[in-house]
PDB file of N, CA, C and O in Angstrom, chain B, residues numbered from 101:
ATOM      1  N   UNK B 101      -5.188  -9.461  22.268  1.00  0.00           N
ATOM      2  CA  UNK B 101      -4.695  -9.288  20.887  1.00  0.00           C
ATOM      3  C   UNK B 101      -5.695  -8.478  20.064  1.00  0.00           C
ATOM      4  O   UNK B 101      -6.898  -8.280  20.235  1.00  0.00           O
ATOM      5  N   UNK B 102      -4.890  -8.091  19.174  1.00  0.00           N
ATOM      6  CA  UNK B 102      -5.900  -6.939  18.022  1.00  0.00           C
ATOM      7  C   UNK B 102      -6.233  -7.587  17.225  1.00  0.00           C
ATOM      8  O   UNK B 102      -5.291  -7.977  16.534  1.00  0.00           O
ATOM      9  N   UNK B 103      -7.686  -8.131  16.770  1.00  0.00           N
ATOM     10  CA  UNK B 103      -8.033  -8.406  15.570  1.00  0.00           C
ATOM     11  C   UNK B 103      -8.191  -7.746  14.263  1.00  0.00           C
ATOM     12  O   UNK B 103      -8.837  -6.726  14.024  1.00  0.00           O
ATOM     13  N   UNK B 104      -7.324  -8.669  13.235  1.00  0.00           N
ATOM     14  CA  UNK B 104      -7.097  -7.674  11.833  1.00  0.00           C
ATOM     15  C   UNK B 104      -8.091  -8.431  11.182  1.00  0.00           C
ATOM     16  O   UNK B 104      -8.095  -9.651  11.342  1.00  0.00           O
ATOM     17  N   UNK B 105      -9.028  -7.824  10.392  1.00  0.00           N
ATOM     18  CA  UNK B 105      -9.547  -8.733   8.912  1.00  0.00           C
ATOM     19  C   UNK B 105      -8.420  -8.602   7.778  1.00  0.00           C
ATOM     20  O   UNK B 105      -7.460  -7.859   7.573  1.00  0.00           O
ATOM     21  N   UNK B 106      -8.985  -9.630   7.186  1.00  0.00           N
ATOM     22  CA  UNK B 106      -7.348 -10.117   5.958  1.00  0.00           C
ATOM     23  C   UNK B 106      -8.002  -9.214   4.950  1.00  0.00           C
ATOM     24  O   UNK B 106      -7.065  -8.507   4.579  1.00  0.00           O
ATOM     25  N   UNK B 107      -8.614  -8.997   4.578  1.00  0.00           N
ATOM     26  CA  UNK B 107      -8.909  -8.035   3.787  1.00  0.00           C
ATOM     27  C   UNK B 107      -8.946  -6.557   4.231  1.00  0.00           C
ATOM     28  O   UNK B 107      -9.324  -5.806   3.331  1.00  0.00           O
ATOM     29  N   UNK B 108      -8.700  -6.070   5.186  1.00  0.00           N
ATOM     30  CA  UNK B 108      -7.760  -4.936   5.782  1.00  0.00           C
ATOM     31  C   UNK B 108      -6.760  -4.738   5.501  1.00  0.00           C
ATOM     32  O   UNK B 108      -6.286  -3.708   5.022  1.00  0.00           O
ATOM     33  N   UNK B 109      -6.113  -6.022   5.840  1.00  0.00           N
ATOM     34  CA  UNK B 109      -4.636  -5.865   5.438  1.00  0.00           C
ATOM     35  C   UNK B 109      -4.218  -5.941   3.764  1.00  0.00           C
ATOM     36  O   UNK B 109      -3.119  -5.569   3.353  1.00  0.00           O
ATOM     37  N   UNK B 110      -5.128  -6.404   3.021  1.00  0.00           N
ATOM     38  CA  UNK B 110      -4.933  -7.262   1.943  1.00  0.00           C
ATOM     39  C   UNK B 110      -5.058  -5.285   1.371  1.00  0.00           C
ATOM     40  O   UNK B 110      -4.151  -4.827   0.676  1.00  0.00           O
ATOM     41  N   UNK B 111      -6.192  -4.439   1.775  1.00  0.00           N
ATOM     42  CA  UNK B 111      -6.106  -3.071   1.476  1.00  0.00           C
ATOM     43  C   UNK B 111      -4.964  -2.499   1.516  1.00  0.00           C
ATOM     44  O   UNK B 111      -4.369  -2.056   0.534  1.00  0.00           O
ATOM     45  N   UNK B 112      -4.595  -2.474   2.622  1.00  0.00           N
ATOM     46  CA  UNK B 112      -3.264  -1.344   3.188  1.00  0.00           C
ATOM     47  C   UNK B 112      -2.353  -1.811   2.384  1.00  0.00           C
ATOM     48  O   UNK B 112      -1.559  -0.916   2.094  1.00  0.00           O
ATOM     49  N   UNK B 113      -2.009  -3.206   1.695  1.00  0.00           N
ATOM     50  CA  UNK B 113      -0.959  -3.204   0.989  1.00  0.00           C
ATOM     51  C   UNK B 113      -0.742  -3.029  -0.016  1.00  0.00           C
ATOM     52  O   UNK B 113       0.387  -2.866  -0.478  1.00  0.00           O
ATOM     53  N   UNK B 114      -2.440  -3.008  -1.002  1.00  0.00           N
ATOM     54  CA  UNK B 114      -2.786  -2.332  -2.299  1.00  0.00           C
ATOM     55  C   UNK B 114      -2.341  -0.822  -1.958  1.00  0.00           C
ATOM     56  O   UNK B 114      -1.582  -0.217  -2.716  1.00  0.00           O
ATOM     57  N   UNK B 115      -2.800  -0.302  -0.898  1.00  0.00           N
ATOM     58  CA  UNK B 115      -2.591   1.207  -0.887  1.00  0.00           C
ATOM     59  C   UNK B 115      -1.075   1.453  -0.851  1.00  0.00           C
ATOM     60  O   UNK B 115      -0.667   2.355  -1.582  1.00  0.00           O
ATOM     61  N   UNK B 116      -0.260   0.841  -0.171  1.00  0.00           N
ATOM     62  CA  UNK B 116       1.394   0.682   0.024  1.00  0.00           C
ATOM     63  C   UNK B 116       1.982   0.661  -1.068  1.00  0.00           C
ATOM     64  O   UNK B 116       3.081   1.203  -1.188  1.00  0.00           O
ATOM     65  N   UNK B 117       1.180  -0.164  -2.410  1.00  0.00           N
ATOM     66  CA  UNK B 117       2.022  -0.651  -3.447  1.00  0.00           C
ATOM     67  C   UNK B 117       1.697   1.026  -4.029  1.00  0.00           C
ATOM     68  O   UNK B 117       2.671   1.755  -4.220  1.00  0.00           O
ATOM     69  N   UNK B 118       0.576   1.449  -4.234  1.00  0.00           N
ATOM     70  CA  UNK B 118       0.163   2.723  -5.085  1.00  0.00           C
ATOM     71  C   UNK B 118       0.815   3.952  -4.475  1.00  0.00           C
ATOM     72  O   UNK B 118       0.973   4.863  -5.288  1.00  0.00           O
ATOM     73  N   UNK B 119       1.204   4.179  -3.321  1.00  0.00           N
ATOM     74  CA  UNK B 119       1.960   4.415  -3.021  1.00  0.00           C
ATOM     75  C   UNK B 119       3.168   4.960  -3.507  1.00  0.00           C
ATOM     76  O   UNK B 119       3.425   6.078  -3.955  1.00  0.00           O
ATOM     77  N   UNK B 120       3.934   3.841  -3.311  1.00  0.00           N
ATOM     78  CA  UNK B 120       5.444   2.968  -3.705  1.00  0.00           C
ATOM     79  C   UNK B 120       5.370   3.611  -4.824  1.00  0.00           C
ATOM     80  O   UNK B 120       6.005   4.666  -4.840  1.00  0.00           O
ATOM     81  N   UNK B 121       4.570   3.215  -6.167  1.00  0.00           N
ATOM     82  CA  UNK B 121       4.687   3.466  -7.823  1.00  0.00           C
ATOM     83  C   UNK B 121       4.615   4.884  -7.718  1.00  0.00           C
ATOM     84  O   UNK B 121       5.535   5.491  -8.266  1.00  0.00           O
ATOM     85  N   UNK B 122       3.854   5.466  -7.221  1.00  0.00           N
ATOM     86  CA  UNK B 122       3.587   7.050  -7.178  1.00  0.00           C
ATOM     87  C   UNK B 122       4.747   7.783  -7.081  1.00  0.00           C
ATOM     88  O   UNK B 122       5.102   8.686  -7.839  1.00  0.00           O
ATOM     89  N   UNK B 123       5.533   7.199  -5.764  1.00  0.00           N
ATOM     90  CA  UNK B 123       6.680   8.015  -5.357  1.00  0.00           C
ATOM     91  C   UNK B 123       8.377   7.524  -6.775  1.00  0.00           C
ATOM     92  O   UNK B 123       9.421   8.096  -7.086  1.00  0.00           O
ATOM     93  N   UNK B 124       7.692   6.209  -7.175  1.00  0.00           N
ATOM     94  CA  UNK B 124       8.511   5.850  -8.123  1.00  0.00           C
ATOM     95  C   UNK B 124       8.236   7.043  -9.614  1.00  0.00           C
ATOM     96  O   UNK B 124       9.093   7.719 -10.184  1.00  0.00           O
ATOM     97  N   UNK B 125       6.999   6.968  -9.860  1.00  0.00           N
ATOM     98  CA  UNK B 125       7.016   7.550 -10.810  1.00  0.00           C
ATOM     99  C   UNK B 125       7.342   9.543 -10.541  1.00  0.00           C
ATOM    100  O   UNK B 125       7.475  10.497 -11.308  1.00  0.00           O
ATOM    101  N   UNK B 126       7.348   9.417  -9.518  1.00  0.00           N
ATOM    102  CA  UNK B 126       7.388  10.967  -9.345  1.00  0.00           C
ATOM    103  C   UNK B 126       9.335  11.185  -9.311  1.00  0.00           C
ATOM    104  O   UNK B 126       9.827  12.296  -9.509  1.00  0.00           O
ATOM    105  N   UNK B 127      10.027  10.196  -9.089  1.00  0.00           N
ATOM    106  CA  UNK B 127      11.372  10.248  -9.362  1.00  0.00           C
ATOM    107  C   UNK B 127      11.677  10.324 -10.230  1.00  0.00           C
ATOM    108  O   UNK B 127      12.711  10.979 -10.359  1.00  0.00           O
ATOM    109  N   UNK B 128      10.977   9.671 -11.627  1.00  0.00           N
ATOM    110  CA  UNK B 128      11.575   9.853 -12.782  1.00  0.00           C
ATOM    111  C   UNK B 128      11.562  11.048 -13.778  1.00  0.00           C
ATOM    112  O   UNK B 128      10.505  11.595 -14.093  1.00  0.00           O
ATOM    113  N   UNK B 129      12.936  11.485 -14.330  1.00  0.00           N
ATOM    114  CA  UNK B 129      12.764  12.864 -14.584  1.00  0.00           C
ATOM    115  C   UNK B 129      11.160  12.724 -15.619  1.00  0.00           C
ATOM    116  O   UNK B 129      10.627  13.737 -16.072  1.00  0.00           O
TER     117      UNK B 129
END
C-alpha cells in the first residue's frame, strides 16, 4: 500500500477547492 500523510491530502484539497473557485469565477461574465 501507498502511504499518504493527511496533511497531503488535507493540501490537494485546499488546492482542488482554489481551483474549483477560479474556474467558477472565470465563468462569470
Amino acid at each position: 500500500m501507498i502511504r499518504v500523510n493527511l496533511p497531503d491530502i488535507k493540501a490537494c484539497l485546499i488546492i482542488a477547492m482554489d481551483v474549483v473557485d477560479a474556474g467558477r469565477k472565470a465563468d462569470l461574465p
